[in-house]
Backbone as JSON Lines, residues from 0, in Angstrom:
{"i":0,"aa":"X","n":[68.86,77.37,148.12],"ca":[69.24,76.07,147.62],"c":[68.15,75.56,146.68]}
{"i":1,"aa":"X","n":[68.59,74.81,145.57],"ca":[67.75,74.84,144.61],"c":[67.72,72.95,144.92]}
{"i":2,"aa":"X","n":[66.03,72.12,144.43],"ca":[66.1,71.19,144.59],"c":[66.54,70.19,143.27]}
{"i":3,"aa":"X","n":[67.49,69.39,142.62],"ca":[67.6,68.65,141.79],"c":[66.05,68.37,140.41]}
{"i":4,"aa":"X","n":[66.32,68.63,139.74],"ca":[64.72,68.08,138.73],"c":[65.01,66.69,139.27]}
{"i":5,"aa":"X","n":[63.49,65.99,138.97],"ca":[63.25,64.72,138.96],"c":[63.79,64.47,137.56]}
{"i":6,"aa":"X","n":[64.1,63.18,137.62],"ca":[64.39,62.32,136.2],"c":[62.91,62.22,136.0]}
{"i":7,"aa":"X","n":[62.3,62.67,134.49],"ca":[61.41,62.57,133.77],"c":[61.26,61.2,133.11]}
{"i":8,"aa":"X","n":[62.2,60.39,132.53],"ca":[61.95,59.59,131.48],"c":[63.78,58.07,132.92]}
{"i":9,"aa":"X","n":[62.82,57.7,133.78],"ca":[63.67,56.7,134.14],"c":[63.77,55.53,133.68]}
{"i":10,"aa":"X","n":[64.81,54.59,133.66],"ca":[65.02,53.53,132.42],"c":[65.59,52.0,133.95]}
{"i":11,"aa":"X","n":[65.47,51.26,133.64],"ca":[65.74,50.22,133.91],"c":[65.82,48.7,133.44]}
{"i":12,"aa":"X","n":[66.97,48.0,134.18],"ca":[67.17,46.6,133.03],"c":[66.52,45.59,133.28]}
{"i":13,"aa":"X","n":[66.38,44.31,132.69],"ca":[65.33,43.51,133.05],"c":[65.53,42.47,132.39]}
{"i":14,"aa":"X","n":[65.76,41.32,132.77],"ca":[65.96,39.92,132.15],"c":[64.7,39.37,131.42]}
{"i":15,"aa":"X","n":[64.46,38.58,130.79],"ca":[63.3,37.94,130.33],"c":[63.44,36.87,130.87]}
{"i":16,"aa":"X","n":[62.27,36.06,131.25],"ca":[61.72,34.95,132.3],"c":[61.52,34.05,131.54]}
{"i":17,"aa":"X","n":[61.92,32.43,131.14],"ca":[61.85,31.41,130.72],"c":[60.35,31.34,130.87]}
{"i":18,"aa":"X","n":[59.68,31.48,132.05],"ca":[58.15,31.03,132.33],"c":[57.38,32.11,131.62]}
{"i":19,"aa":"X","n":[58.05,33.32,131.37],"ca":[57.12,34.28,131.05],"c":[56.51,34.24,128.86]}
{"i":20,"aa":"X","n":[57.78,33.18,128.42],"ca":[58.22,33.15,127.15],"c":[57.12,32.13,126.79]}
{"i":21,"aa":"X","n":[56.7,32.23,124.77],"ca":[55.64,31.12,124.16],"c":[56.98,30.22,123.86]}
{"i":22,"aa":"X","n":[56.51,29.56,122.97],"ca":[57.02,28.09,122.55],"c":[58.16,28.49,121.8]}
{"i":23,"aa":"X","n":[58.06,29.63,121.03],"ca":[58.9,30.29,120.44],"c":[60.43,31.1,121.07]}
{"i":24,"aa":"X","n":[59.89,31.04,122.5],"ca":[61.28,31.92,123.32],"c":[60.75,32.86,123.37]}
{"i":25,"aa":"X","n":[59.91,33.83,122.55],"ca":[60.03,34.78,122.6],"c":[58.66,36.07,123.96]}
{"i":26,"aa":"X","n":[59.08,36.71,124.61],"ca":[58.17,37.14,125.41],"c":[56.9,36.96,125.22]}
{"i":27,"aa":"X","n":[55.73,35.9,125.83],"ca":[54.46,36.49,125.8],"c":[53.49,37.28,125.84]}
{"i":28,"aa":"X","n":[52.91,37.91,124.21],"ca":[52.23,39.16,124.61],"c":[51.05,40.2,125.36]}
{"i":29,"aa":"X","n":[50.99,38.97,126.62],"ca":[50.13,39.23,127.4],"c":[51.03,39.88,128.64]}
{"i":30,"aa":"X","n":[52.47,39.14,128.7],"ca":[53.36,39.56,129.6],"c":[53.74,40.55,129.57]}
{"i":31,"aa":"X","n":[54.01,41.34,128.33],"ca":[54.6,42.53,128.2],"c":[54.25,43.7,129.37]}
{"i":32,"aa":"X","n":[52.62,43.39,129.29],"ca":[51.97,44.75,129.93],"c":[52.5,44.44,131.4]}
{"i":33,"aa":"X","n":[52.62,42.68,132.23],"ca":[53.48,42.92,133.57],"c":[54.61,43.61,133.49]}
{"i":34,"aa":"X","n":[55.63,43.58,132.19],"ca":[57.45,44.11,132.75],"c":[57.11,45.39,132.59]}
{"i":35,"aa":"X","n":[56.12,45.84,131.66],"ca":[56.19,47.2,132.05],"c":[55.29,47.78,133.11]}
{"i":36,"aa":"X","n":[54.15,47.49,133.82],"ca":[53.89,47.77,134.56],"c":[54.4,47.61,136.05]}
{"i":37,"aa":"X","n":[55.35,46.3,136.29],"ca":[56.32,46.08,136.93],"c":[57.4,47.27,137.14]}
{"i":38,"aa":"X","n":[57.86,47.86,135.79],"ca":[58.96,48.61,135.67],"c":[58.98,50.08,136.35]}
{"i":39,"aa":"X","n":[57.03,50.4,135.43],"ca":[56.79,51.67,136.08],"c":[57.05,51.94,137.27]}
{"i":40,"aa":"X","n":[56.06,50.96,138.0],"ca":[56.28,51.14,139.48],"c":[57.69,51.41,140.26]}
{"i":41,"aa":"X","n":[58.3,50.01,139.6],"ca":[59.83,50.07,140.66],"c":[60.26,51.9,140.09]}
{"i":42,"aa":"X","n":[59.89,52.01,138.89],"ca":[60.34,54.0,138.48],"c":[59.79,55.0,139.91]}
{"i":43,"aa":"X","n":[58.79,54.85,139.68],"ca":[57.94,55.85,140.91],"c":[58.56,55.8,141.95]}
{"i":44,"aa":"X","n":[58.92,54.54,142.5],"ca":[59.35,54.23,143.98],"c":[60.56,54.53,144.19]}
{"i":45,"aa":"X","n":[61.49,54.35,143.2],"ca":[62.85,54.86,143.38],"c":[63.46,56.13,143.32]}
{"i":46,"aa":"X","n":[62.95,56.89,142.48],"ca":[62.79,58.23,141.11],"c":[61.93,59.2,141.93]}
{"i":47,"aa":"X","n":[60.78,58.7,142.81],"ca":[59.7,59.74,143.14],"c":[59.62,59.61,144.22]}
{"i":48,"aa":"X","n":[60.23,58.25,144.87],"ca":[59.74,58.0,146.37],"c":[58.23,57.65,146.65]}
{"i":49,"aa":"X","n":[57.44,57.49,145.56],"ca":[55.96,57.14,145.67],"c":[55.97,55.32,145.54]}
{"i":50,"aa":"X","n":[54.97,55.35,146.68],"ca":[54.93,53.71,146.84],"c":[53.34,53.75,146.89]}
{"i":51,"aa":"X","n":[52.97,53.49,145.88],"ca":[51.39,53.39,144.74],"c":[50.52,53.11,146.15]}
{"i":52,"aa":"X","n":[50.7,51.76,146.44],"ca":[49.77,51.07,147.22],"c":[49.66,52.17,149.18]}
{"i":53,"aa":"X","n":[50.37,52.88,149.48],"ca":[50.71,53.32,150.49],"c":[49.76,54.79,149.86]}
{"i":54,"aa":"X","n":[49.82,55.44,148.89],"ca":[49.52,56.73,148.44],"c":[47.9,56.5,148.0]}
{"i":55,"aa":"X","n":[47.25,55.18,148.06],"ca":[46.31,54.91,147.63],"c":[45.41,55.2,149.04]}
{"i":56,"aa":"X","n":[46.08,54.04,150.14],"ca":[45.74,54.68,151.39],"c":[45.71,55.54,151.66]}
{"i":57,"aa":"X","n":[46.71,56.52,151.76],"ca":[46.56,57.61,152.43],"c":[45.37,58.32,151.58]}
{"i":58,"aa":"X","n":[44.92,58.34,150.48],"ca":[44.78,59.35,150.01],"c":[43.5,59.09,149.5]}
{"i":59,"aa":"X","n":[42.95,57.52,149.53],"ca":[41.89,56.96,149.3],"c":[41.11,57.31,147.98]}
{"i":60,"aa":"X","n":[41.81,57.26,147.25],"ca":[41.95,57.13,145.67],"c":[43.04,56.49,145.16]}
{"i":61,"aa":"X","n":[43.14,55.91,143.61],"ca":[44.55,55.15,143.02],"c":[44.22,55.69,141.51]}
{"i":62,"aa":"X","n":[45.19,55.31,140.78],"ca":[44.74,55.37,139.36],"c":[44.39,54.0,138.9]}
{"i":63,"aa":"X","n":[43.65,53.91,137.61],"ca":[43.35,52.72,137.37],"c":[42.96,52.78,136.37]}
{"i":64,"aa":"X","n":[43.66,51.57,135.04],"ca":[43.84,51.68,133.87],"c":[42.62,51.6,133.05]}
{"i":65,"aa":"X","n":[42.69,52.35,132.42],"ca":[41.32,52.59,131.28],"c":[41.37,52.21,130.01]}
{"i":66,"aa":"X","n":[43.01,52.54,129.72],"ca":[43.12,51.79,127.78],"c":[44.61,51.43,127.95]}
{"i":67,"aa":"X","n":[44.98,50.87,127.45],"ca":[46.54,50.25,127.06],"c":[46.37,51.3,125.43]}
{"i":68,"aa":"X","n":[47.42,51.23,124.83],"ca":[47.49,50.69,123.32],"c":[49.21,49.99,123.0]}
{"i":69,"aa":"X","n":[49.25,49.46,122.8],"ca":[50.77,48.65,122.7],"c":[50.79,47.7,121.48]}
{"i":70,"aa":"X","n":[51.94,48.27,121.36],"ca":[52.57,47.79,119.9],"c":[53.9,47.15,120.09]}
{"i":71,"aa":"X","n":[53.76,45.94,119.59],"ca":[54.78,44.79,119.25],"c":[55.67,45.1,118.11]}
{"i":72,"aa":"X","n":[56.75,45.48,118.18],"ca":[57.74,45.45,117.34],"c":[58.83,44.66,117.06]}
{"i":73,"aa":"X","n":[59.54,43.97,117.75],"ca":[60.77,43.49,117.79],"c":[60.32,42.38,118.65]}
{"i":74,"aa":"X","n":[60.65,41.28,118.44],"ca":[60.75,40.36,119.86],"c":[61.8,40.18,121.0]}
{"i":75,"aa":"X","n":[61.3,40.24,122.48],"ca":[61.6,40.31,123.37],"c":[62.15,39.08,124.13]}
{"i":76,"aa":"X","n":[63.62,37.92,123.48],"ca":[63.83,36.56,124.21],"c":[64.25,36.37,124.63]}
{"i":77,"aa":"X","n":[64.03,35.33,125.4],"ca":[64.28,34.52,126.33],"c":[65.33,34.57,126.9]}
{"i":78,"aa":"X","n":[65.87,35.03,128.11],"ca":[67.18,35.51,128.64],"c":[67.61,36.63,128.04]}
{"i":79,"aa":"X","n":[66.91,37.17,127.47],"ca":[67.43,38.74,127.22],"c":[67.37,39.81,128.11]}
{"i":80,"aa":"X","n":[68.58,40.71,128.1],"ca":[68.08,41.78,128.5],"c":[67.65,43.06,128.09]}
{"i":81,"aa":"X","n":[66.4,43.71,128.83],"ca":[65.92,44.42,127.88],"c":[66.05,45.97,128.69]}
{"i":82,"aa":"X","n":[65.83,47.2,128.06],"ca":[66.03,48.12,128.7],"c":[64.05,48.92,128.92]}
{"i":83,"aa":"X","n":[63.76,49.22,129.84],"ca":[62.45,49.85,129.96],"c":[62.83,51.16,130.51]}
{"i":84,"aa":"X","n":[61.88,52.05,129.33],"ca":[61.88,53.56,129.96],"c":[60.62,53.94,129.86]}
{"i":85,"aa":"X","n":[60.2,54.67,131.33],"ca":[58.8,55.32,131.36],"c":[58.3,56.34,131.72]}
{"i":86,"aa":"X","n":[57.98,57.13,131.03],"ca":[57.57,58.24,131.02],"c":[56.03,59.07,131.07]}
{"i":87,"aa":"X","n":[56.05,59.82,131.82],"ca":[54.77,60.65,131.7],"c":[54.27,61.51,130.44]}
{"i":88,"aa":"X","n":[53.4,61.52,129.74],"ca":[53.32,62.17,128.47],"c":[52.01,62.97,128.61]}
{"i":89,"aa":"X","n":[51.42,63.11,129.61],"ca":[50.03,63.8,129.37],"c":[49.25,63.53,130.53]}
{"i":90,"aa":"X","n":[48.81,64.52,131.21],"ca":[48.1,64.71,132.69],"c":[47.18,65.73,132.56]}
{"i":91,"aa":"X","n":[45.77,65.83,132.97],"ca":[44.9,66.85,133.57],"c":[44.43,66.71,135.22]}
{"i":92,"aa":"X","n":[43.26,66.84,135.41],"ca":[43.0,67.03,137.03],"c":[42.58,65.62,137.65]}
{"i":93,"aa":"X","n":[42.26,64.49,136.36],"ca":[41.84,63.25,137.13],"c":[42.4,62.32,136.15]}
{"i":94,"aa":"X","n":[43.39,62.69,135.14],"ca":[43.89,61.6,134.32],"c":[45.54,61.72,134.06]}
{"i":95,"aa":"X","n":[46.34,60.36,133.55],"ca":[47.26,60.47,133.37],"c":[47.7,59.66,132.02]}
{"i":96,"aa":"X","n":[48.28,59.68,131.35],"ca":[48.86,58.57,130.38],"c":[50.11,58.71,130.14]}
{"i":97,"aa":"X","n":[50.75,57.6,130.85],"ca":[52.71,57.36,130.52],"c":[52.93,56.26,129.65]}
{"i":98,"aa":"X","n":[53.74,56.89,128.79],"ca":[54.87,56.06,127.76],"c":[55.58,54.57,128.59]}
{"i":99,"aa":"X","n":[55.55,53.72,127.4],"ca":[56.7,53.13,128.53],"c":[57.45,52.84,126.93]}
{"i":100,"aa":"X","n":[58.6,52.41,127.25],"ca":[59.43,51.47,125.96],"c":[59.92,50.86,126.4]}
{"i":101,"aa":"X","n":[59.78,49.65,125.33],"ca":[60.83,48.3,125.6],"c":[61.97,48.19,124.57]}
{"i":102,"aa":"X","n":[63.08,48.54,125.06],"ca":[64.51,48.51,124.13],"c":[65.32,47.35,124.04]}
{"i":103,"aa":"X","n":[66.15,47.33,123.25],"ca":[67.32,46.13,123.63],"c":[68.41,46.57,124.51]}
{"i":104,"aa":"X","n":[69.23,45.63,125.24],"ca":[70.21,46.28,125.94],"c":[71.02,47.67,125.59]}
{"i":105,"aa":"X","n":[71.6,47.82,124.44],"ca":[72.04,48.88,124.03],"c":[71.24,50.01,123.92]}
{"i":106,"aa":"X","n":[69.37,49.93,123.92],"ca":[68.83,51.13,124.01],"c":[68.91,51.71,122.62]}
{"i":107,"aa":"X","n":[68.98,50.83,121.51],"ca":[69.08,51.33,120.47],"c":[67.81,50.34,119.36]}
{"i":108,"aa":"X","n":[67.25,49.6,119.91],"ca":[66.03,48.54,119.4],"c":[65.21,49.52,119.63]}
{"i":109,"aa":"X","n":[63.75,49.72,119.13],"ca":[62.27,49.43,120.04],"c":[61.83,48.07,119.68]}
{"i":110,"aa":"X","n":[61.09,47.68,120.73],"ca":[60.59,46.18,120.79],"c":[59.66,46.77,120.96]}
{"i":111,"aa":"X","n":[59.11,47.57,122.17],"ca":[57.66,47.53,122.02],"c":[57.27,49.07,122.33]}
{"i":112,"aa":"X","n":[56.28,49.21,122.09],"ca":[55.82,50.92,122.95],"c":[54.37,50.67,123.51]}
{"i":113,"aa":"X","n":[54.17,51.32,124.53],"ca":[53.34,50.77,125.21],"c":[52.86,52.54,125.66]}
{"i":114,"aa":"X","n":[51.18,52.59,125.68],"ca":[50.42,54.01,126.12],"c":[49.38,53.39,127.01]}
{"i":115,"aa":"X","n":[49.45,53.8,128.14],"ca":[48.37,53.68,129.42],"c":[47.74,54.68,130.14]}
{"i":116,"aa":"X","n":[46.54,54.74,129.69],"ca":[45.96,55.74,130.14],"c":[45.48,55.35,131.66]}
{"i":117,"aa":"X","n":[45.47,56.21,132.31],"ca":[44.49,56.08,133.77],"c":[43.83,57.5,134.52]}
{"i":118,"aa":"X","n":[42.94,56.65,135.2],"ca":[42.17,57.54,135.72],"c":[42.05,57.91,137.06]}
{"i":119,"aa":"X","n":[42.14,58.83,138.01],"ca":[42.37,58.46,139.22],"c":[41.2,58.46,139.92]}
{"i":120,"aa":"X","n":[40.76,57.55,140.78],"ca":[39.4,56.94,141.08],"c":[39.43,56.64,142.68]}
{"i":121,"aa":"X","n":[38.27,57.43,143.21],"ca":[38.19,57.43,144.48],"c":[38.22,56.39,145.3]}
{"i":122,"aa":"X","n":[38.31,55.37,145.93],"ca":[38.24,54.07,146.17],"c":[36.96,53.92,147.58]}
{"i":123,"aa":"X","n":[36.45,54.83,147.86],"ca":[34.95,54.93,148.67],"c":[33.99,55.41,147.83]}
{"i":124,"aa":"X","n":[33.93,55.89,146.42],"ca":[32.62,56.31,145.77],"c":[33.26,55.68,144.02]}
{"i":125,"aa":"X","n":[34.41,54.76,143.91],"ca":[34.47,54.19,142.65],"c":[34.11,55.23,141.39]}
{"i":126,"aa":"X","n":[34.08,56.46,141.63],"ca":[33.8,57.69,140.86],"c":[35.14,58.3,140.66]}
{"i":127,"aa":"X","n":[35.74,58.97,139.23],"ca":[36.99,59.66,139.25],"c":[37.18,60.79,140.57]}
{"i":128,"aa":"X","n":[38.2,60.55,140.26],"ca":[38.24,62.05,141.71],"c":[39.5,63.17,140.88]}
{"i":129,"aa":"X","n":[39.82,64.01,141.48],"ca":[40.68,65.06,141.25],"c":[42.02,64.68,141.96]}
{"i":130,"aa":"X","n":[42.93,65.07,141.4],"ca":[44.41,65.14,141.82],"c":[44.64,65.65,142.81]}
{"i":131,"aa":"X","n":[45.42,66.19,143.87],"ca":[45.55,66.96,144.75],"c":[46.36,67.58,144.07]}
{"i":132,"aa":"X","n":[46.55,68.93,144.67],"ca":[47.56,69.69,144.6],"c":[48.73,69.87,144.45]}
{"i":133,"aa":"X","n":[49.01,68.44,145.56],"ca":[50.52,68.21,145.89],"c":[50.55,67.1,144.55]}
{"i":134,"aa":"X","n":[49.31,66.5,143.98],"ca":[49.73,65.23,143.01],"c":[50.06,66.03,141.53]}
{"i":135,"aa":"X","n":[49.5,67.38,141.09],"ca":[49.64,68.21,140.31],"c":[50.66,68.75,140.04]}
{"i":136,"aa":"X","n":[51.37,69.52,141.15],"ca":[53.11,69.43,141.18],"c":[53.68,68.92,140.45]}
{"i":137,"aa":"X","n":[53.61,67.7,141.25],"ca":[54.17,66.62,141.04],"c":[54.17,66.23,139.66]}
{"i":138,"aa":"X","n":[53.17,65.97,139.06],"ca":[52.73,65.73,137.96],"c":[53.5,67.08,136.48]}
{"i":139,"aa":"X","n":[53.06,68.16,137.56],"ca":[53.75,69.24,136.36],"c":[55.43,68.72,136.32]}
{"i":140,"aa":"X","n":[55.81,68.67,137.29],"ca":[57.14,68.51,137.23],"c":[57.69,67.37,136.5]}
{"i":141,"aa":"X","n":[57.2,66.01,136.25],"ca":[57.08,64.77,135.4],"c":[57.13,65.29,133.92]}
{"i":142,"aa":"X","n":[55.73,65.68,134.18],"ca":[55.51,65.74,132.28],"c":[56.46,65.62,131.42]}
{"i":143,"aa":"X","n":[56.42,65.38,130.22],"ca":[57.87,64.99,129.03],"c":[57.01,66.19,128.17]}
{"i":144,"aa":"X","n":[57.46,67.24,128.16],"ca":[56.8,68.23,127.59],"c":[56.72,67.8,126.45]}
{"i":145,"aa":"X","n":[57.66,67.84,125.85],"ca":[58.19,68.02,124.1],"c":[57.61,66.17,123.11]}
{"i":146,"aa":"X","n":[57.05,65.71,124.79],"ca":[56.24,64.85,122.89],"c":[54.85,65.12,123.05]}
{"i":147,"aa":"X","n":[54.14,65.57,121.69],"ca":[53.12,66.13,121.65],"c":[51.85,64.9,121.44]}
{"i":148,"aa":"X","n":[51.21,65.05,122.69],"ca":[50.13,63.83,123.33],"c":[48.73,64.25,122.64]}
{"i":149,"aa":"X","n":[48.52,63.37,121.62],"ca":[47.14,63.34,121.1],"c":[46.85,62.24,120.99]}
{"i":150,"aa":"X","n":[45.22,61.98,121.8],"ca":[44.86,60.33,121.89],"c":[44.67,59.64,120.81]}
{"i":151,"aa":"X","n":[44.46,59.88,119.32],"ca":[44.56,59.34,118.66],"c":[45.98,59.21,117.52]}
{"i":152,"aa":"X","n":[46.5,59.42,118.72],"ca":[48.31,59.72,118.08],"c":[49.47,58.6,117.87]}
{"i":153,"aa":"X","n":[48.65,57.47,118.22],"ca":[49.43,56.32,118.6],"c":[50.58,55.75,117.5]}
{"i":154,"aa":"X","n":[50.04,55.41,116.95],"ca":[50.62,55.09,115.29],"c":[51.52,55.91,115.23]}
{"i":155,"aa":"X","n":[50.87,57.01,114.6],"ca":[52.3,58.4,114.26],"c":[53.51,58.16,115.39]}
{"i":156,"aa":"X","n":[53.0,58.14,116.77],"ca":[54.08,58.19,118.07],"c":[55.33,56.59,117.71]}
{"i":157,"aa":"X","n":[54.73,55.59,116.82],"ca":[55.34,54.34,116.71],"c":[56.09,54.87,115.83]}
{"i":158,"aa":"X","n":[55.6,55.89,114.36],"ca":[56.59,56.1,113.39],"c":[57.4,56.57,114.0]}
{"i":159,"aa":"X","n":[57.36,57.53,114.26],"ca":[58.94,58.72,114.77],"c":[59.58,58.62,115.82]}
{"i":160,"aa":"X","n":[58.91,57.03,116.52],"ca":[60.32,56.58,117.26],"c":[60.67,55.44,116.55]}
{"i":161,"aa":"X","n":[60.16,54.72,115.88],"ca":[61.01,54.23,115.43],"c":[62.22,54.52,114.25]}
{"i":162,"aa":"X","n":[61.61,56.13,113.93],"ca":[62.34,56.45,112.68],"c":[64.08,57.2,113.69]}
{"i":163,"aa":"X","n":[63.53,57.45,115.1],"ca":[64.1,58.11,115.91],"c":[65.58,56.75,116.05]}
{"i":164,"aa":"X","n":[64.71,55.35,116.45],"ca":[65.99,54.65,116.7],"c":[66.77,54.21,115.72]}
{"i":165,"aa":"X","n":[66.61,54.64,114.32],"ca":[67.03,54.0,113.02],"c":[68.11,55.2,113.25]}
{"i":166,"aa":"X","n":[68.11,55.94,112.98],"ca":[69.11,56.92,113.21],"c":[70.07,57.38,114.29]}
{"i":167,"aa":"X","n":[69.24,56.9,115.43],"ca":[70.69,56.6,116.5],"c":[71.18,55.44,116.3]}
{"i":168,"aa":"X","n":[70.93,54.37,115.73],"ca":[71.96,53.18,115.5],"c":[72.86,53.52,114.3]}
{"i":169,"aa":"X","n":[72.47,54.19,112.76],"ca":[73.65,54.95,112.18],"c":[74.21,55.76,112.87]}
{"i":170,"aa":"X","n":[73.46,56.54,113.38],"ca":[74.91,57.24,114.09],"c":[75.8,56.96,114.7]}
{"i":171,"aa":"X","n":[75.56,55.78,115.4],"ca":[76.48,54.92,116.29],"c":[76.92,53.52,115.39]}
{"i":172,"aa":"X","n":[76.39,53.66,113.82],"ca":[77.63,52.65,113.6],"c":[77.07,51.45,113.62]}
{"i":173,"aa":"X","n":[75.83,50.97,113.98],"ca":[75.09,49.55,113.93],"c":[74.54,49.14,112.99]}
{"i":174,"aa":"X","n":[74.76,48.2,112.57],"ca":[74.18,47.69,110.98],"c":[72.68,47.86,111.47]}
{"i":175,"aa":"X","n":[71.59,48.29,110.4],"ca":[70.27,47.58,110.5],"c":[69.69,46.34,109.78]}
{"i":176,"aa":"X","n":[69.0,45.86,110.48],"ca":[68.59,44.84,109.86],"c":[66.87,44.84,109.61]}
């Protein structure tokens, strides 16, 4: 019996918060980094069965963020719904960095793209530590092979998705604006 792949790239919907919005309606860009870090998680927990804070215990290490880079594209308002997908793009023995995107309902916007690197860090010697074995797996099995992760890749990674969603909305027929 063979076991199902994990979903690599899980997506979920998400209202925008009146409290979370500037004067303008439009998402605050300090907030962004909660819906998606919000999002990730509820991904892991549902998608992986990993519940962060429980795996930290046991295992007495967590990851813990080292760089963002996120880019504002589109605005994100007020009672909207938005679509978040997040993905793993690049892992070694004590680091990770996942994609996230912020879409419009149809999944045919980018609003935002968001790169988070982390490190996984012992939580009794505050020193990186190594993955386990079983977190390596795991990790191989995640990866989004096919986008090619170079840390100073950020920019380029904004062109060719956004050149990516210009062309699934012709194809599907959506005016651009």
């Amino acid at each position: 019996m063979t076991t199902p792949a994990l979903v690599r790239t899980p997506e979920s919907r998400h209202r925008i918060y009146f409290q979370d919005c500037d004067q303008l309606g439009h998402l605050n860009n300090a907030r962004y980094l909660d819906y998606f870090l919000n999002a990730r998680e509820d991904h892991v927990l549902r998608h992986y069965a990993l519940n962060l804070g429980q795996l930290a215990r046991e295992q007495q290490a967590a990851w813990v963020i080292t760089k963002h880079h996120l880019s504002y594209l589109k605005p994100a308002n007020h009672a909207e719904q938005v679509l978040i997908r997040t993905q793993l793009i690049h892992f070694d023995n004590s680091r990770l960095v996942v994609e996230m995107l912020m879409l419009d309902a149809d999944g045919l916007r980018l609003k935002a793209l968001l790169w988070s690197e982390m490190a996984y860090v012992s939580l009794t010697t505050g020193k990186r530590a190594e993955h386990t074995d079983a977190l390596m797996d795991l990790l191989d099995q995640l990866d989004v092979e096919d986008i090619n992760y170079d840390p100073d890749g950020f920019d380029e990674r904004v062109h060719e998705l956004r050149r990516h969603f210009k062309q699934q909305r012709k194809a599907a027929g959506h005016p651009d604006e």
